[in-house]
N, C-alpha and C positions, 0 to 999 in steps of 0.2 A: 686738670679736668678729669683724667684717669682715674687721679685717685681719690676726688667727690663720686664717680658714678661707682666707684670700688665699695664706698662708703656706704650710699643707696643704697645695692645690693645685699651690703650685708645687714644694717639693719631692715629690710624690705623681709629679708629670708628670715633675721631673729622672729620679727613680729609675726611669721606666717608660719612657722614650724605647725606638727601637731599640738605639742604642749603648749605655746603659746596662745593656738586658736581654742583651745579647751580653756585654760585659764580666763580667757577672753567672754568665755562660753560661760564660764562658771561664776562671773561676777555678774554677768547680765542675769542668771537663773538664780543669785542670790539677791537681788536690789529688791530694797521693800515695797513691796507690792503694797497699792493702795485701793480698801473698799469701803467703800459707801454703804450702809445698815441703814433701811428704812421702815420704822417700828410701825405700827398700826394704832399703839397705844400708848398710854404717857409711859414717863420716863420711871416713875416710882410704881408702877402695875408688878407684880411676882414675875409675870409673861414675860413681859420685854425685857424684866431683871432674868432670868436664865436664859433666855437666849441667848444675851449677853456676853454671859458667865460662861455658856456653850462655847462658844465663837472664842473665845479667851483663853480656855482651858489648853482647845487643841489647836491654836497658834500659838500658843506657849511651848509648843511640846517640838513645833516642827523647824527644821535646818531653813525654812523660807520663812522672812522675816515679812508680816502681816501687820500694816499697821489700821485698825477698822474706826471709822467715823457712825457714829449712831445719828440718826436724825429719827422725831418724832410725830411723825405725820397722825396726830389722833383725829380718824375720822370724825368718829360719833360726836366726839367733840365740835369739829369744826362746824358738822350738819348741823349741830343743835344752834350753834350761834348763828347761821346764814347758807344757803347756798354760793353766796357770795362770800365768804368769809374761806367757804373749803376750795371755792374756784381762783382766790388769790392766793391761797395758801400751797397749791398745786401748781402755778405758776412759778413760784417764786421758788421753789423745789427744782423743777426742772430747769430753770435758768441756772441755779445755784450748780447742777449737776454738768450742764453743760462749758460752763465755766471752770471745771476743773478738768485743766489739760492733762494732769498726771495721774488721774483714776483710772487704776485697772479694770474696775468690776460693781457693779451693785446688788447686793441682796435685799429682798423684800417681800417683809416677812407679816403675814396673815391675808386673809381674804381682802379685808375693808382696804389698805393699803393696795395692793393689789389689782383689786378691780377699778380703781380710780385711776390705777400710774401704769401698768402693763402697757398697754398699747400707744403712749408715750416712749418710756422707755424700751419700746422695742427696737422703737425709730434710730436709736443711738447706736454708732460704732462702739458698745458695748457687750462684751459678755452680763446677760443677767439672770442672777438666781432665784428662787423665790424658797419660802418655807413656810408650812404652818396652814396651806391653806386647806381647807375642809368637804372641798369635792373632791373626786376623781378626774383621772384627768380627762375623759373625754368629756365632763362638764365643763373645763374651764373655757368658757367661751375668748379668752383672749388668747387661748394659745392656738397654733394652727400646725401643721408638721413640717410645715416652711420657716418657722421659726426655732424646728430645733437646731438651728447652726449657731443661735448666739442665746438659748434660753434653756435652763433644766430646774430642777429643784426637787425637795423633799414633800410628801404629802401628810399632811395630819387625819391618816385614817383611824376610826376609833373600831373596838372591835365589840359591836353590837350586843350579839348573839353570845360572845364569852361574856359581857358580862351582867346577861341574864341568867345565862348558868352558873354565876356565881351568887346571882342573889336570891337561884332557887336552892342551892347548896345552903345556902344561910339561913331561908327559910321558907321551906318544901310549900308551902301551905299558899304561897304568894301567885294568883289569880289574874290580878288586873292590874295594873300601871300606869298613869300620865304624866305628862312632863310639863312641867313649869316653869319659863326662864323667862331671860329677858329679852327686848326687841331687836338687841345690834344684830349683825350682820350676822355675824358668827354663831349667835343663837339661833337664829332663823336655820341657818344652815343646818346646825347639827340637829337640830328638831325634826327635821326633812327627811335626814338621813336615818334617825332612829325611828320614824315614821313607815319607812319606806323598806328598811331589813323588818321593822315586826310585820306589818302588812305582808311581807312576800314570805317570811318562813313562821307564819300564825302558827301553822301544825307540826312543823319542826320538835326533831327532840331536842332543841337547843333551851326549850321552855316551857312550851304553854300556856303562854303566860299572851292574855288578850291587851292590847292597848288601848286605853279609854280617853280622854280627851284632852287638847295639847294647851294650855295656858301661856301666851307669849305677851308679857307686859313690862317695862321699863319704868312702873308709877310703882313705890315697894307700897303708897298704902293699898295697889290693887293684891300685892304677895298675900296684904296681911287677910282680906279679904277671901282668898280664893285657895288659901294654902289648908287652912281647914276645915272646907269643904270637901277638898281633893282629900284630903286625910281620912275622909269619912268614907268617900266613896267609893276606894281604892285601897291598894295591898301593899304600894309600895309608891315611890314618885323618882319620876327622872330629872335631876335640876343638871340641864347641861351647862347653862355658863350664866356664873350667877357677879357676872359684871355688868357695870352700864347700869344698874338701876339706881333709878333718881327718889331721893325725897322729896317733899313736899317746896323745896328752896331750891329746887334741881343742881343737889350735890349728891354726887354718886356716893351709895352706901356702899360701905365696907362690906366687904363678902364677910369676916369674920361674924361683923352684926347680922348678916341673909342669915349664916351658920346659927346661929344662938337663939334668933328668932324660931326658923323652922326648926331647931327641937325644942321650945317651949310649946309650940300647937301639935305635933306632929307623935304620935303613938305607931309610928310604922315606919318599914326602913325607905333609907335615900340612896339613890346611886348617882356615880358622877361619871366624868369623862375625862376630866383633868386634872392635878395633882392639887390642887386649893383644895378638893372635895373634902377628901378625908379630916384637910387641918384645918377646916373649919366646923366640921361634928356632923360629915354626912358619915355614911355609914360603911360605904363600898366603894369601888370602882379599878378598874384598869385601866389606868391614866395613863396620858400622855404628859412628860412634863417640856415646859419651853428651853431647859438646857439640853435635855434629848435632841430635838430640832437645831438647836443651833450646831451641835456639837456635830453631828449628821452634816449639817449644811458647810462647814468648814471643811472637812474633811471633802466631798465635792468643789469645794473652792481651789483647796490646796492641788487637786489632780490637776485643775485647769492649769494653776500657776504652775506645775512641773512638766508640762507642754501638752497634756490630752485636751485633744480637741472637746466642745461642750457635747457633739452630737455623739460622743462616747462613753458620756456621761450619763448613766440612765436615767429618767425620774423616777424615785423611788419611792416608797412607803417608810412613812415612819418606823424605824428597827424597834426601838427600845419601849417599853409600858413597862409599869410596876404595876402587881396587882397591889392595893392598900386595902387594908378595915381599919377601922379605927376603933379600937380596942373598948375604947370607955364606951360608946353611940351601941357596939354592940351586948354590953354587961346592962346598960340604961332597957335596952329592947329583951332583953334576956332571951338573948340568941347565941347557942351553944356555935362552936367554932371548930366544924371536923378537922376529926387530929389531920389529915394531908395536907392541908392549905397550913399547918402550922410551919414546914419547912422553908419554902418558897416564897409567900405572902409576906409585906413589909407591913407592920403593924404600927399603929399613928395611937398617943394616947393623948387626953386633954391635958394641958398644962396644970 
């Protein structure tokens, strides 16, 4: 009997050294974390392909093994078939989430996503993240500051005011401005916002540049209608998100075809807010791209999974933009291109 409790002891004391409780330590801080991605958009959109890509790049890179689940909650979509159609579909989401006993973490990523499942997924003994969405945070009506113990995430702010200043750099002479997008969520949003920086710094030296009237339609034969009017009456045009718009069969057109459209009617430049802008024949912009965002949001994940608490986790603004012109939209408009934006500036040409 002596020499079972002799036994005990000594393995009781192998298993409890320092180095063993470290090693103990270090398998649990390596076992593959698992995260749930839930997209706002289908699966083949550019957006939810970099975010993706994001989320990939930099759990490729890290000693914590990540393995991510993408799901694709497309709003717009579901709203167009039914409200009933997006309320089973939100259902069946959150049962499915609930159901999986070994998930560490869910990310979710855009407004439309977002505003539907926030306050759901709050409910859960889950850390959750978000990214991509297009207020500030004291808009986000679902977050509260009792919620930062189990929620953070990155914001998709666009930076207004620079990039009026680039498209008065490009062409001095530019007066007036409207913006023309489409109805989703997202376009609403950013319309509000560019709405809302011209209106408060009208006489800023960021511009002078007056804003004239906001076109928000989801119908393209309303684009084809209302795009060369704006052309006429205006110095320049804001297309902030030129997804979601429907044809006449309500299949969403290709942003390429928006792109090719608006410069067959259009004798004046376009600015955008997202990286599609330029490769599809706008002219400008300081965009945001969707692997920025991801790449941001993992990088916040990964702190979680190496033990920082969420509420140390700041929310933060989107780090990265590229300023774009796109090369050929500018030689078609015969707009000379000062030499200093030639060092810095990522230049886009047509295929």
């Amino acid at each position: 009997m002596k020499i079972l409790f002799a036994v005990f002891l000594f393995i009781f004391w192998m298993t409890n050294t320092p180095a063993a409780l470290a090693q103990s330590q270090h398998k649990f801080a390596t076992a593959e974390k698992s995260l749930l991605v839930i997209h706002s958009y289908s699966e083949k959109s550019p957006w939810t392909q970099g975010i993706n890509s994001g989320l990939r790049e930099i759990f490729s890179q890290s000693s914590i093994s990540v393995r991510f689940e993408p799901r694709y909650f497309f709003v717009d979509n579901l709203k167009r078939d039914s409200q009933l159609a997006l309320s089973n579909a939100k259902k069946a989401l959150l049962a499915e989430i609930r159901s999986q006993k070994q998930l560490n973490a869910v990310l979710v990523c855009d407004d439309e996503a977002a505003d539907e499942l926030m306050l759901s997924l709050k409910s859960l003994p889950l850390p959750v993240f978000f990214t991509g969405t297009n207020r500030p945070e004291e808009k986000l009506t679902w977050l509260t500051s009792a919620d930062r113990s189990h929620v953070t995430g990155v914001l998709e702010v666009y930076p207004i005011l620079e990039t009026l200043k680039l498209l008065k750099r490009l062409k001095p002479d530019v007066r007036r401005v409207s913006i023309l997008s489409s109805k989703s969520q997202s376009s609403i949003l950013a319309a509000d916002l560019i709405q809302q920086q011209m209106k408060k710094h009208i006489n800023a030296d960021a511009s002078g540049i007056k804003l004239g009237t906001t076109s928000l339609t989801s119908r393209f034969s309303d684009w084809k209608k209302s795009a060369p009017l704006l052309g006429k009456q205006n110095d320049a045009l804001w297309i902030p998100v030129p997804y979601e718009v429907l044809d006449d069969n309500n299949r969403e057109v290709p942003p390429e075809e928006i792109g090719a459209f608006l410069r067959s009617v259009l004798n004046i430049p376009t600015i955008g807010i997202i990286s599609i802008h330029t490769r599809i024949g706008l002219l400008a912009g300081i965009n945001v791209e969707g692997k920025s965002l991801g790449k941001q949001s993992a990088e916040q994940i990964l702190r979680y999974f190496s033990g920082e608490k969420i509420e140390q986790i700041a929310i933060e603004n989107v780090r990265l933009m590229t300023l774009e012109i796109n090369e050929t939209e500018a030689k078609r408009l015969h707009l000379s291109i000062p030499h200093d934006l030639l060092g810095f500036a990522h230049f886009v040409k047509d295929n």
